[in-house]
KEKE-3310 file (N, C-alpha, C; in steps of 0.2 Angstrom, whole numbers, plus 5000, padded with zeros to 4 digits):
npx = (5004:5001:5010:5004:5007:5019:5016:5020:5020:5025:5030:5043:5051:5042:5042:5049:5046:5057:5049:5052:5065:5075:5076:5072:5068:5069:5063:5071:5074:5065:5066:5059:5058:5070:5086:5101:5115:5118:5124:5122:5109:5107:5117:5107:5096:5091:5077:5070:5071:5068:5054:5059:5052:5044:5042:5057:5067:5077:5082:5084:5093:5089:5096:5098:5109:5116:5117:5114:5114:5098:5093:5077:5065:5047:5038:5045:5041:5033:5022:5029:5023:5027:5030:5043:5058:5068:5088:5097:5112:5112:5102:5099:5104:5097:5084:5070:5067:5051:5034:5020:5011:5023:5030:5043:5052:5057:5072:5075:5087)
npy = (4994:5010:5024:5039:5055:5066:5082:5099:5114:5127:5134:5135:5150:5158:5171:5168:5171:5166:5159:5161:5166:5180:5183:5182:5177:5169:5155:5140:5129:5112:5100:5083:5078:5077:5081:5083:5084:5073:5079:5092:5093:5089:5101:5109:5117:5107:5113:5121:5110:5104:5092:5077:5073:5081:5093:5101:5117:5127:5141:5157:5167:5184:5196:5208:5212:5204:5192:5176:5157:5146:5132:5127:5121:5116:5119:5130:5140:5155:5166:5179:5194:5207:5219:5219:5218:5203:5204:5195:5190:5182:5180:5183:5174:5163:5167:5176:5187:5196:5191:5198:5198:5197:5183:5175:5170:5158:5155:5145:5138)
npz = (5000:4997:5005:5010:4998:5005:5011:5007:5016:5012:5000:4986:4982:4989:5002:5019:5038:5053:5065:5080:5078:5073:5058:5040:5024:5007:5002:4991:4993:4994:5008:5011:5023:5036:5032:5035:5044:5057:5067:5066:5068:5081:5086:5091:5102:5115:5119:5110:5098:5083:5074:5066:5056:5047:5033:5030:5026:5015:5013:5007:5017:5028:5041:5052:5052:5041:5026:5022:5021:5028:5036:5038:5049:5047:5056:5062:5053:5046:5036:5028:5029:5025:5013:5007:4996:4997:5000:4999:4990:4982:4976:4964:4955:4956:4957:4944:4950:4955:4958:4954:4968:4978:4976:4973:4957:4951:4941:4926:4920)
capx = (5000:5007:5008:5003:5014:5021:5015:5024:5015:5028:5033:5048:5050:5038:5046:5045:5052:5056:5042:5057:5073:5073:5077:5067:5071:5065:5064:5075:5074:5064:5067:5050:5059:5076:5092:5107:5119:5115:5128:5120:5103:5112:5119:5100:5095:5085:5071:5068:5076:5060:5053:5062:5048:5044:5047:5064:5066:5082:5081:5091:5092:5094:5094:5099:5117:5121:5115:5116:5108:5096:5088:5075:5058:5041:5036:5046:5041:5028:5024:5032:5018:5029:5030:5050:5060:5075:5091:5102:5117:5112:5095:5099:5106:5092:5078:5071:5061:5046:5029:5014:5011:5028:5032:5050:5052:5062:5076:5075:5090)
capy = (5000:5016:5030:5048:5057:5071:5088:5104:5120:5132:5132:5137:5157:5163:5176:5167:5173:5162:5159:5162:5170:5186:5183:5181:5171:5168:5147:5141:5119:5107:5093:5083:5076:5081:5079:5086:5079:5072:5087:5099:5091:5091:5106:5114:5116:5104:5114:5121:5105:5103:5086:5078:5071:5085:5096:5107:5120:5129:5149:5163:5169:5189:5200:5219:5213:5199:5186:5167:5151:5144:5126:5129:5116:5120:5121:5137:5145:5160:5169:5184:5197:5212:5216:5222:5211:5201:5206:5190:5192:5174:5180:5184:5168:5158:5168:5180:5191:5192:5192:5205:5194:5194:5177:5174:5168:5152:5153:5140:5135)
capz = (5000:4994:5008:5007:5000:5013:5007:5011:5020:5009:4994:4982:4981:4996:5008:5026:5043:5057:5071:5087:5078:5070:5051:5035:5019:5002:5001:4988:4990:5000:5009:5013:5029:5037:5027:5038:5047:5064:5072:5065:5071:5089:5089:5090:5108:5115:5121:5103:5093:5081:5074:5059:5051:5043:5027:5031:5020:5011:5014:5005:5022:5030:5047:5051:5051:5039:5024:5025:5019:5033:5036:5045:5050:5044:5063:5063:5049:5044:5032:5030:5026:5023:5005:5006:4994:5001:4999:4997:4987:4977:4975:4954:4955:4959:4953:4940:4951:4961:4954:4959:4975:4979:4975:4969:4952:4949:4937:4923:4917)
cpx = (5004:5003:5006:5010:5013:5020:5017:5020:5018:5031:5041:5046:5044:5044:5043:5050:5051:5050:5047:5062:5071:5078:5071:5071:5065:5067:5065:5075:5068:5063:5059:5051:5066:5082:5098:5108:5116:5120:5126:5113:5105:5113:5111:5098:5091:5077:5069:5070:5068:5060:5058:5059:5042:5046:5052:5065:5075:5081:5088:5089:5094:5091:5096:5104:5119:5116:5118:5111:5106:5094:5084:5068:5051:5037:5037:5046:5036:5028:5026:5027:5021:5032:5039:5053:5068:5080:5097:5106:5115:5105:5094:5101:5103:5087:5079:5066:5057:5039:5024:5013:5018:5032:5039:5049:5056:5066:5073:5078:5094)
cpy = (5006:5023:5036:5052:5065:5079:5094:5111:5126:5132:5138:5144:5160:5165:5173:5170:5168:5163:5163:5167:5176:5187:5181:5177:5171:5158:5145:5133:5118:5100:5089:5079:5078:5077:5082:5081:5080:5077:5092:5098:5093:5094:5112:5112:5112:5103:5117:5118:5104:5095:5084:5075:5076:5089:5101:5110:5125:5136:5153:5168:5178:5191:5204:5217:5207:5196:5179:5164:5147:5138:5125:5122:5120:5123:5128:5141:5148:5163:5175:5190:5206:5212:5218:5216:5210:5201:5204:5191:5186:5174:5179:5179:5161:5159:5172:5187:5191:5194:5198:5203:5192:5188:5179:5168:5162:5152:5147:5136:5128)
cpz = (5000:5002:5004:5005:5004:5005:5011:5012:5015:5002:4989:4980:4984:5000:5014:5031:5048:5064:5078:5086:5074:5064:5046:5030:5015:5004:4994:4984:4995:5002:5012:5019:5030:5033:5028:5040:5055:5068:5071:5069:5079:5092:5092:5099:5110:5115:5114:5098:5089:5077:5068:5054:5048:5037:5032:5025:5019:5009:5012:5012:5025:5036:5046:5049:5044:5034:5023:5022:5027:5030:5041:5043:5048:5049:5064:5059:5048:5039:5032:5026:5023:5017:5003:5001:4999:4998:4999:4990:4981:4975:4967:4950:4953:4954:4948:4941:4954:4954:4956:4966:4980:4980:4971:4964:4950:4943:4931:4918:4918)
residu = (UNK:UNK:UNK:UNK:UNK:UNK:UNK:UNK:UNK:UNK:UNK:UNK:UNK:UNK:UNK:UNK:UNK:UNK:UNK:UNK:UNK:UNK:UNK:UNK:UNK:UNK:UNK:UNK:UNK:UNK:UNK:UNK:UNK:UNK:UNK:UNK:UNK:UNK:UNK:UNK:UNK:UNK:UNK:UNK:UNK:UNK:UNK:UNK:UNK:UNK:UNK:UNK:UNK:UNK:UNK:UNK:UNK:UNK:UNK:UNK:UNK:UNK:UNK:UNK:UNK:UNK:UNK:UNK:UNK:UNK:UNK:UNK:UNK:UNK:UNK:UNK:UNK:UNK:UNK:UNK:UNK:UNK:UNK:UNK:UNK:UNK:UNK:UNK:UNK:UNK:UNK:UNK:UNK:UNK:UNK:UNK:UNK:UNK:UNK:UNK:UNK:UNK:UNK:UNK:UNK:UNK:UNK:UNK:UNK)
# end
């Protein structure tokens, strides 16, 4: 018997920000259950360590100071309702823009 397959709450070029920390991100890949290394899963505290049967998601990530690629759990993510675009240096990289709803456009080549 064929399981369900696992469906993800966010999709490729949506702006989310974290539920707890204070950064945002356009989403980029996703995994539809965890796909790091067990040290990195470990290194996450244990009171916020989130499930890993879940989708984790592949963020061009930024804050006031800095950008960075995140992996973050779907537990901790939201949408991000402010219409600012994101301002990762790999964004031109990836995509080809946002749309009227601010969806990021996916590349395709």
């Amino acid at each position: 018997m064929l399981k369900n397959p696992k469906k993800a709450k966010f999709s490729i070029g949506e702006v989310v920000k974290h539920r707890l920390f204070d950064f945002r991100g356009v989403i980029y890949d996703v995994d539809f259950e965890f796909n790091n290394s067990e040290e990195w899963y470990q290194s996450i505290p244990k009171d916020v360590r989130p499930r890993k049967d879940q989708p984790f998601y592949h963020l061009l990530a930024e804050n006031e100071e800095i950008t960075y690629e995140a992996y973050v759990s779907e537990q901790n993510l939201l949408l991000d309702d402010r219409k600012e675009p994101i301002s990762h240096p790999l964004i031109k990289e990836i995509f080809n823009g946002q749309n009227q709803d601010g969806l990021y456009l996916k590349s395709s080549n």
